[in-house]
DOFI-275242 format. One record per residue: z, x negated, y negated of N, C-alpha, C in turn. Coordinates in steps of 0.001 Angstrom, whole numbers, padded with zeros to 6 digits, always signed. Layout:
# residues N
LUMPA       n.Z       n.X       n.Y      ca.Z      ca.X      ca.Y       c.Z       c.X       c.Y
LUMPA         Z         X         Y         Z         X         Y         Z         X         Y
...
//
This chain:
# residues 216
LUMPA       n.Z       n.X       n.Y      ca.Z      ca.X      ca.Y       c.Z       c.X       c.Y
LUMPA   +150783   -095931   -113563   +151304   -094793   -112822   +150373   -094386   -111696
LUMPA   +150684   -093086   -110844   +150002   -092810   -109852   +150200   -091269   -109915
LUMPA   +148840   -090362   -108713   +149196   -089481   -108580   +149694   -089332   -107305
LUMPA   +150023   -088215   -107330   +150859   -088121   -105735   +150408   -086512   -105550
LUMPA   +151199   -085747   -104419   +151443   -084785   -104314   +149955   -083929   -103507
LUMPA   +150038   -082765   -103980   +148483   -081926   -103124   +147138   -082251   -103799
LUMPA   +147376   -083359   -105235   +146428   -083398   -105711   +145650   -084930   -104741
LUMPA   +146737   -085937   -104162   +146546   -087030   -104101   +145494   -086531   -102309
LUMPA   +146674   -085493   -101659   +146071   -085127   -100422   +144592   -084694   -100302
LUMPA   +143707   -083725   -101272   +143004   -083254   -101092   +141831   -084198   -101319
LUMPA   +142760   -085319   -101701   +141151   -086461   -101983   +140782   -087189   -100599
LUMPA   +141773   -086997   -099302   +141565   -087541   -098235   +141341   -086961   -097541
LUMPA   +141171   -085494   -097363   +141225   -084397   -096351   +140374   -083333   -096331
LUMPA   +140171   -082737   -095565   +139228   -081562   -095720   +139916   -080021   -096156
LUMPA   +140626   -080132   -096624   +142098   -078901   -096564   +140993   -078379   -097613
LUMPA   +140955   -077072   -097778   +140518   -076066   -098902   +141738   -075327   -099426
LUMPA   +142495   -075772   -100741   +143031   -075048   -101335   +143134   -075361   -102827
LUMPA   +143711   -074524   -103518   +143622   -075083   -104684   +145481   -075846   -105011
LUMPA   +145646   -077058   -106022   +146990   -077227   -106303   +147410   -076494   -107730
LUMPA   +148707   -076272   -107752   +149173   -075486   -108784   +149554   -076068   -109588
LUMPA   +149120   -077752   -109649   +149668   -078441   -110940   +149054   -079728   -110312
LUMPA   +149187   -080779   -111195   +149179   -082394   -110798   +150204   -083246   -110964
LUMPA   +150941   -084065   -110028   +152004   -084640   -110143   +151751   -086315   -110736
LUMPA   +151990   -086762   -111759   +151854   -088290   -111949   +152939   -088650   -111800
LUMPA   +153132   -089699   -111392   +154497   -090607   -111348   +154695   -091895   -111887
LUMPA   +155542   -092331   -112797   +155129   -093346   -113819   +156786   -094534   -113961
LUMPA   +156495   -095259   -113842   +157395   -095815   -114254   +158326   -095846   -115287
LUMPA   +159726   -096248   -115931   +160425   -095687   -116591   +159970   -096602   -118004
LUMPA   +158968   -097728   -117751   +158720   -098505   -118860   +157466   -097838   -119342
LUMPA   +156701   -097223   -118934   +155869   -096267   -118970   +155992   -094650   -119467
LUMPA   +156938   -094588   -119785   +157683   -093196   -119790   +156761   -092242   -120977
LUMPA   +157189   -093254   -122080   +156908   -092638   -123910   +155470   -092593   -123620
LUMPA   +154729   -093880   -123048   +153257   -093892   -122976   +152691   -092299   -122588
LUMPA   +153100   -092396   -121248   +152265   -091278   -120501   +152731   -089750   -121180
LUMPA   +153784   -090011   -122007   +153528   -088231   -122714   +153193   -088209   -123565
LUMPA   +152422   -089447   -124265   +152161   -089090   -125598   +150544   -089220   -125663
LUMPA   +150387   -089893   -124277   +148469   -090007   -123729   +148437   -088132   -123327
LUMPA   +149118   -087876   -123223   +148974   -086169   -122138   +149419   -084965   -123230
LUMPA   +149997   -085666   -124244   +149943   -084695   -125940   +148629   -085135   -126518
LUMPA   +148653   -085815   -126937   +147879   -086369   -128473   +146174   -086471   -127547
LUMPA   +146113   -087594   -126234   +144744   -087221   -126046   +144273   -086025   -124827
LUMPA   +145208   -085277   -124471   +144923   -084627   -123668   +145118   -083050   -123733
LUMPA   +146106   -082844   -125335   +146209   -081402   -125791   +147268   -080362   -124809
LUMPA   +148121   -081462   -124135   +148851   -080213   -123261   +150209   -080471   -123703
LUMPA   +151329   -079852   -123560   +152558   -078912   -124457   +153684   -079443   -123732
LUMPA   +154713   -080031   -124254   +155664   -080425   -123269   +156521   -079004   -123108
LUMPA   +157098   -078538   -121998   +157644   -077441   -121903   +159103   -077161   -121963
LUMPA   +159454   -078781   -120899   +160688   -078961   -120609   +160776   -080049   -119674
LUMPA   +162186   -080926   -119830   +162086   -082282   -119836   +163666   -082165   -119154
LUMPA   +163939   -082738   -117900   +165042   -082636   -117418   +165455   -083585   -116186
LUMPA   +166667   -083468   -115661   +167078   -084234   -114587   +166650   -083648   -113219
LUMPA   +165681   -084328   -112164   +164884   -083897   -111606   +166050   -082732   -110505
LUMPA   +164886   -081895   -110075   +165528   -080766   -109200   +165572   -081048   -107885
LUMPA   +164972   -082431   -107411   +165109   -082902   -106526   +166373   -083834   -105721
LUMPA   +166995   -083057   -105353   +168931   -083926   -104998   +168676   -085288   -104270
LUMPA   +167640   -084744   -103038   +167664   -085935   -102352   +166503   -087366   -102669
LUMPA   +165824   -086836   -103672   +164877   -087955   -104074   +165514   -088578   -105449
LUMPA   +166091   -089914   -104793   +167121   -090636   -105529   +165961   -091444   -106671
LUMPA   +165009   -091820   -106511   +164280   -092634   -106872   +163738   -091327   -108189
LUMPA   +163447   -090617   -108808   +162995   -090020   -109814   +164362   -089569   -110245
LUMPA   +163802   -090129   -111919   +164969   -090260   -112894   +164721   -089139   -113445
LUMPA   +163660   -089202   -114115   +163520   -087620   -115166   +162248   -086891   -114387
LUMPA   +162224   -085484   -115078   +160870   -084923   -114888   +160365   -084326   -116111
LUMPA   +159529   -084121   -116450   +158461   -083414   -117967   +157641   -082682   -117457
LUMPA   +157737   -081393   -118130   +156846   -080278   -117822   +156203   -080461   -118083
LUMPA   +154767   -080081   -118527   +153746   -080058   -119555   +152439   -078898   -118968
LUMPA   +151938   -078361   -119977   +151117   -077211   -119695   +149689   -077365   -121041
LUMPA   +148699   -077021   -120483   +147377   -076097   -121465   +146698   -075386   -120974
LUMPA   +146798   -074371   -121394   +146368   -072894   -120968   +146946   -072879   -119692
LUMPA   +145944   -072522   -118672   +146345   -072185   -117188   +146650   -074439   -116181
LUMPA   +146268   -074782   -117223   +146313   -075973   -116107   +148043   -076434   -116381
LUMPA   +148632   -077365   -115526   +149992   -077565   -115591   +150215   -079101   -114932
LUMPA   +150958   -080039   -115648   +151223   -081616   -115651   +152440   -081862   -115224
LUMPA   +153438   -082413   -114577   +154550   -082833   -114500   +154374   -084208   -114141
LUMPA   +155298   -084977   -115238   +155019   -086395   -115259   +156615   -086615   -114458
LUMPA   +156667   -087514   -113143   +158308   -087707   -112631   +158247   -089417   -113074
LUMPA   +159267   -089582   -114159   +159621   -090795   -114360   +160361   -091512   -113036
LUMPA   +159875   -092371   -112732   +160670   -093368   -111204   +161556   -094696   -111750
LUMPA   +162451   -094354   -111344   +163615   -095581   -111288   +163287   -096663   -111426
LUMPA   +163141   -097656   -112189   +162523   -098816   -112012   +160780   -099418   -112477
LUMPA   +160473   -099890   -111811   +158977   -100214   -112447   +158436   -100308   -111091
LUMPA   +158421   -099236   -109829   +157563   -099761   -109096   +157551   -097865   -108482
LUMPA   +156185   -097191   -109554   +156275   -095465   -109569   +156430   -095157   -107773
LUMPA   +155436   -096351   -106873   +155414   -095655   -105470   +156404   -094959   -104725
LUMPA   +157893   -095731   -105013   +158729   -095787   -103944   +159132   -093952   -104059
LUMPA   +159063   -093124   -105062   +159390   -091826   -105099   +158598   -091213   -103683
LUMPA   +157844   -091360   -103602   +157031   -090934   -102361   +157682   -091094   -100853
LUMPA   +157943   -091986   -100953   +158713   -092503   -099501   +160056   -091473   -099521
LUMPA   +160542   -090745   -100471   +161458   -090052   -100226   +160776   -088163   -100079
LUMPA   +159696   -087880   -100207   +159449   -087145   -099845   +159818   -086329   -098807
LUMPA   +159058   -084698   -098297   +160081   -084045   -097663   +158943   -084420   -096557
LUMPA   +157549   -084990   -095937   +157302   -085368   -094917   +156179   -086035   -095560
LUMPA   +155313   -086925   -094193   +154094   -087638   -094144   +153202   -087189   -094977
LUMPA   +152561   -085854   -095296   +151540   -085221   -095197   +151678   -085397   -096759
LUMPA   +152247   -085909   -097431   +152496   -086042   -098661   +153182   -087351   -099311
LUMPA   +152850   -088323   -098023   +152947   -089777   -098292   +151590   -090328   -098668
LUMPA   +151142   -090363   -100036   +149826   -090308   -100296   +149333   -090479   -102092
LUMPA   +148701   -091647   -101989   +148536   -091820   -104225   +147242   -091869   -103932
LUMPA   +147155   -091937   -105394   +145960   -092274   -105760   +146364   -093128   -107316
LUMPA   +145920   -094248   -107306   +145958   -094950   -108037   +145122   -095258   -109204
LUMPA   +145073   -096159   -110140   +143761   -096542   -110655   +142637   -097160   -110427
LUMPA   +143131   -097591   -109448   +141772   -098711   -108790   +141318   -097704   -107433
LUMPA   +142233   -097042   -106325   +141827   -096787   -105069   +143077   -095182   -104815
LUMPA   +142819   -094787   -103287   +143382   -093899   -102891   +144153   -094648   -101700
LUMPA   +145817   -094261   -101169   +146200   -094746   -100458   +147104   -093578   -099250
LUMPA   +146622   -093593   -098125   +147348   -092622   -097170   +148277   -093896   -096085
LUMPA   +149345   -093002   -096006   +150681   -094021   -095417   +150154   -093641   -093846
LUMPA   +150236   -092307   -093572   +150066   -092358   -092221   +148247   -091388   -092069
LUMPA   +147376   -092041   -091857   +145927   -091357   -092515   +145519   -091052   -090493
LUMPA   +146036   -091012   -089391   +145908   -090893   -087598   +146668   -089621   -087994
LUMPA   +147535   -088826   -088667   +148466   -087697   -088569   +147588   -086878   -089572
LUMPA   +147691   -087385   -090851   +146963   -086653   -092730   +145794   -086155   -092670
LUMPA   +144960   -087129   -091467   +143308   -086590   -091447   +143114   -085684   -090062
LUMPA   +144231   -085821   -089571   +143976   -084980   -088315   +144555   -083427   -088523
LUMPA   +145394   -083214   -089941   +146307   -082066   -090892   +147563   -081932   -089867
LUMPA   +147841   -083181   -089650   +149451   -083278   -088731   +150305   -083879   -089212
LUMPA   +151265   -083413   -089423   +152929   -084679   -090443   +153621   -084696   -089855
LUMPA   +154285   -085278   -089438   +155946   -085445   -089483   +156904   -085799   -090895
LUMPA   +157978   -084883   -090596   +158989   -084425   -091079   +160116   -086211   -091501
LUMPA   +160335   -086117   -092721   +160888   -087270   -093490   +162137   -086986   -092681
LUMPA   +162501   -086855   -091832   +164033   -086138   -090620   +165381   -086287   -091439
LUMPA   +165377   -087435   -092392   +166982   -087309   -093064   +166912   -086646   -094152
LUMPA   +165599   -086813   -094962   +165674   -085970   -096019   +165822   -084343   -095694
LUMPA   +165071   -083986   -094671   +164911   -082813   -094280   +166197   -082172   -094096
LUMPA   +167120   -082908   -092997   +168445   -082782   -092515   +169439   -082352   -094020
LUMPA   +169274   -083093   -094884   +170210   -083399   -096330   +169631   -081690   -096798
LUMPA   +168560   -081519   -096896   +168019   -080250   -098059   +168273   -079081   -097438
LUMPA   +168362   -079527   -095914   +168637   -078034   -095161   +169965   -077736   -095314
LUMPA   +170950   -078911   -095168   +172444   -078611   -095132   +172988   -078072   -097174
LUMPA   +172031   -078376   -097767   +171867   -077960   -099148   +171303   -076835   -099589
LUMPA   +170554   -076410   -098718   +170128   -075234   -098878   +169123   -075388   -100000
LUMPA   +168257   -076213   -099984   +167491   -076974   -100974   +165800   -076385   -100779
LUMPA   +164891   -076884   -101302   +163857   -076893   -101465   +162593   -077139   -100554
LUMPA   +163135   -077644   -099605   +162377   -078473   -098198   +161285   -077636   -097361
LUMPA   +162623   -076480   -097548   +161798   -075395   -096544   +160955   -074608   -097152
LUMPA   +160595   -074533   -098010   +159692   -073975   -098761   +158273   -074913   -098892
LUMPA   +158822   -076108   -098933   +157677   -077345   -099236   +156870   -077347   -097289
LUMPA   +158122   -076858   -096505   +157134   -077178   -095128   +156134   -075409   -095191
LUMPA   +156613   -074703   -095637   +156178   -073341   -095212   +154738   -073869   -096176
LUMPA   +154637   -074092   -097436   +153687   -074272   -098313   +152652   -074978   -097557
LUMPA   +152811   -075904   -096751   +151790   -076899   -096251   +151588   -076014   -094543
LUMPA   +152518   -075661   -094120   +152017   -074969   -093037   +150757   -073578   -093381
LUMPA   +150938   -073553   -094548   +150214   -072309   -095071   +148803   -072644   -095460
LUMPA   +148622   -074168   -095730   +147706   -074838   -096099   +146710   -075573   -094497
LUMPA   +147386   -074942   -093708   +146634   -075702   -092678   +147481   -076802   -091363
LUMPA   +148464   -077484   -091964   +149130   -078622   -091801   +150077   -078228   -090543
LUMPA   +149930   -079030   -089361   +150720   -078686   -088118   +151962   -079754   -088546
LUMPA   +153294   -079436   -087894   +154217   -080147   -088232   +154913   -080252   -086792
LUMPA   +155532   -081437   -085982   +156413   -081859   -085488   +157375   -083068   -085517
LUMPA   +158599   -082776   -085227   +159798   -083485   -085205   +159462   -084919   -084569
LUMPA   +158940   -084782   -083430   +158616   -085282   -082085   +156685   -085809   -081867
LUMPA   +156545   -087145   -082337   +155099   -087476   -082770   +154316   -087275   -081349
LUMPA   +155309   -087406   -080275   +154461   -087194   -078733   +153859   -085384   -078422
LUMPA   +154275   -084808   -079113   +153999   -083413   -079145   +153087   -083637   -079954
LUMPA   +152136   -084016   -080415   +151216   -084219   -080998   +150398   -084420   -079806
LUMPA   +150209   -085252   -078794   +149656   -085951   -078052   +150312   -086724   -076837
LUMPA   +151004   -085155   -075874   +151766   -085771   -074906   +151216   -086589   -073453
LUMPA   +149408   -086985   -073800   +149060   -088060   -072596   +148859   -089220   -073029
LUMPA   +149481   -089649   -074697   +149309   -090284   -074906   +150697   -091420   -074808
LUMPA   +150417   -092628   -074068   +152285   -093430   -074334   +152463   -094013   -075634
LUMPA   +153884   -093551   -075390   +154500   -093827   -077141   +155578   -094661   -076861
LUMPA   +155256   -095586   -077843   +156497   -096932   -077821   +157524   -096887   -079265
LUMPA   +158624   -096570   -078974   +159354   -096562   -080405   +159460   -098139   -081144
LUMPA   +159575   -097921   -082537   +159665   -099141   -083127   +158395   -099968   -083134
LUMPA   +157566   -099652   -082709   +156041   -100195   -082878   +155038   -099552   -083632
LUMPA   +154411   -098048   -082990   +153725   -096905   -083079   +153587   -096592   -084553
LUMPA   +152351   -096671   -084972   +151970   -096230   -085982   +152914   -094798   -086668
LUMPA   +153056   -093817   -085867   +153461   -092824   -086539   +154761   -092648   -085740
LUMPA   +155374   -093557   -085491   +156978   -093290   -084761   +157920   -093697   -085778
LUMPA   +158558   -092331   -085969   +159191   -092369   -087309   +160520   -093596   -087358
LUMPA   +160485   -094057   -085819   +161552   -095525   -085616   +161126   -096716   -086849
LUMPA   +159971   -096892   -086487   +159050   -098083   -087274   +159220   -098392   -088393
LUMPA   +159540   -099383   -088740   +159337   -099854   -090113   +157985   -100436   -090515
LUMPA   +157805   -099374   -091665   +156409   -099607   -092514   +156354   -100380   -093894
LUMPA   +155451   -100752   -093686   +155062   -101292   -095440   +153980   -100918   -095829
LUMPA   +153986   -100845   -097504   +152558   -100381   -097839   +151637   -101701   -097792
LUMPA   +151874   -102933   -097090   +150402   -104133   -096658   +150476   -103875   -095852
LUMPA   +151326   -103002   -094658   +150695   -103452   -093085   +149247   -102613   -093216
LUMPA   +148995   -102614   -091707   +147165   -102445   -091689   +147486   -100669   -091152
LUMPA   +148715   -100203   -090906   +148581   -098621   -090075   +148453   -097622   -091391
LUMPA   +148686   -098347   -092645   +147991   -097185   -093790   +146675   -097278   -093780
LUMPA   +146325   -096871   -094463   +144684   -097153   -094797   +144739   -096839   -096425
LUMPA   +144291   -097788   -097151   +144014   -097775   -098567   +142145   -098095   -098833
LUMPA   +141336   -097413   -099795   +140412   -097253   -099857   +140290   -097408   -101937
LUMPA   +139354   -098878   -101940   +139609   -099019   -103180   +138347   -098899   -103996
LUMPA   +138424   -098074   -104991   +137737   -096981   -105299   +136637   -097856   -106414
LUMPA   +137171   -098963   -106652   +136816   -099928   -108101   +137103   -101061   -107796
LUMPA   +135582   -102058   -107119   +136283   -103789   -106167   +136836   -104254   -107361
LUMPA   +138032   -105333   -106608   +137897   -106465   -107325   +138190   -107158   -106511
LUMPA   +138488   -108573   -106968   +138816   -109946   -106233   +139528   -109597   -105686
LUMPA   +140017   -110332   -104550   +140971   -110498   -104124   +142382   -110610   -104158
LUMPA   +142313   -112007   -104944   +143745   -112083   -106006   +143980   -111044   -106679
LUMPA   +143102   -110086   -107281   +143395   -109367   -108207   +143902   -108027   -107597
LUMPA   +143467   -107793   -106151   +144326   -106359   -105669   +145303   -106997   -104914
LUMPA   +145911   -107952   -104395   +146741   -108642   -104185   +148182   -108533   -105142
LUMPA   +147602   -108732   -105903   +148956   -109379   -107806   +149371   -108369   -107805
LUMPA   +148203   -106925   -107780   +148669   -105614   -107834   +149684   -105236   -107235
LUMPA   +149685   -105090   -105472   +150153   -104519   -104446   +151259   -105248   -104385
LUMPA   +151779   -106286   -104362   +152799   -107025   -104756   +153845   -106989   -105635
LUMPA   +153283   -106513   -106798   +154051   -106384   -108269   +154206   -104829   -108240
LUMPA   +153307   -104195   -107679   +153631   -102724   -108411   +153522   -101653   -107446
LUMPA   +153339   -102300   -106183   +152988   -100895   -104873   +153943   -101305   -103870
LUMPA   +154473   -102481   -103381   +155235   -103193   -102219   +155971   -102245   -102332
LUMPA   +156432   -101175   -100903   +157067   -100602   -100011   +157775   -100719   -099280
LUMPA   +159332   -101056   -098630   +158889   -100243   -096763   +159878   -099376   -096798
LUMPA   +159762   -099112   -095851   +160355   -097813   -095104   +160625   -097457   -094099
LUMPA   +161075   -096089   -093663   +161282   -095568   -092283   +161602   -094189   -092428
LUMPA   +160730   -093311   -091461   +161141   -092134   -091760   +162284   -091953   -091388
LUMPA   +163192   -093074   -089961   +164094   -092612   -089167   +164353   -091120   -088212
LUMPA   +165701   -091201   -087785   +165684   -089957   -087050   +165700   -090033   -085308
LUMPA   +166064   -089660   -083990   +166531   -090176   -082833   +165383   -090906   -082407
LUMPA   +165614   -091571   -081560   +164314   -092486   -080884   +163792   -091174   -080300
LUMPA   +162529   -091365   -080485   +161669   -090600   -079372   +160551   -091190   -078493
LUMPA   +160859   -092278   -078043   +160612   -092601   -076937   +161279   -094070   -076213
LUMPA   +160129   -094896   -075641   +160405   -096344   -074957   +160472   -097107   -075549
LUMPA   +161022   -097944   -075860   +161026   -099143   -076753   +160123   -100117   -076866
//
């Protein structure tokens, strides 16, 4: 499994805040494991166990509360056997971000380390016309520091932007091997051996989508 969420961010960033829980994300073959490692060796309480509250993040099957004392766990079971892809449906960049067992991985780390995101634009579009959760998740991170635009050239309008190429042009199709993430691995190993990994259990892609914003 992996973590994700404000716990995964604050390991790459300089943000000062505290998170109000830790998010793991685990695969569905993984499921029984990880609540019974987070009861039996970890002493925390399942609370409540349900179909996630998230409409537009297709990829998480279940969610599990879990609590001890003041600290708080939610384990999101992911569709399949590959926990990353829940992330890619997130409500923007700034929270495209694990931490794994071996290393830490930021999708877009030119936007995350600079406390700039762009907006996941269809998910966003879907939660707003739902009246969903989104806007609360951008106010939370704007509150935390985090500048947000639609439009990655408003970030940096002397800079030229080529759609469908550009590191952070939400046109682009990404993968988690190309070289515009940056992954930082926390525990070497061989080669082959973070290879077998990233292959079998992290392979990605994506697109944030959303109108061209710029030259081709």
């Amino acid at each position: 499994g992996i973590v994700s969420g404000s716990t995964a961010l604050l390991m790459i960033t300089d943000l000062d805040f505290q998170p109000g829980d830790i998010d793991i994300y685990v695969p569905e073959s993984q499921e029984d494991t990880a609540i019974a490692l987070a009861l039996k060796n970890h002493s925390f309480s399942l609370t409540k166990s349900m179909k996630p509250p998230y409409e537009n993040n297709t990829a998480i099957k279940t969610v599990h509360w879990l609590k001890k004392d003041e600290k708080k766990m939610n384990i999101m079971v992911v569709k399949g056997e590959n926990a990353v892809l829940a992330i890619f449906q997130f409500h923007s960049t700034v929270v495209m971000n694990f931490l794994s067992s071996t290393g830490v991985y930021c999708a877009y780390p030119s936007l995350t380390l600079s406390n700039r995101a762009l907006p996941n634009l269809p998910i966003m579009l879907r939660e707003i016309a739902a009246e969903g959760r989104c806007r609360d998740c951008y106010d939370k991170y704007r509150n935390r520091g985090i500048t947000f635009e639609i439009d990655p050239r408003n970030f940096d309008p002397q800079l030229e932007h080529h759609c469908y190429r550009d590191s952070n042009c939400p046109m682009t199709f990404r993968t988690t091997r190309d070289t515009r993430g940056q992954y930082v691995e926390l525990f070497p190993r061989s080669q082959l051996e973070s290879e077998m990994e990233w292959q079998h259990k992290y392979m990605v892609i994506w697109s944030l989508g959303g109108p061209i914003c710029g030259k081709p």
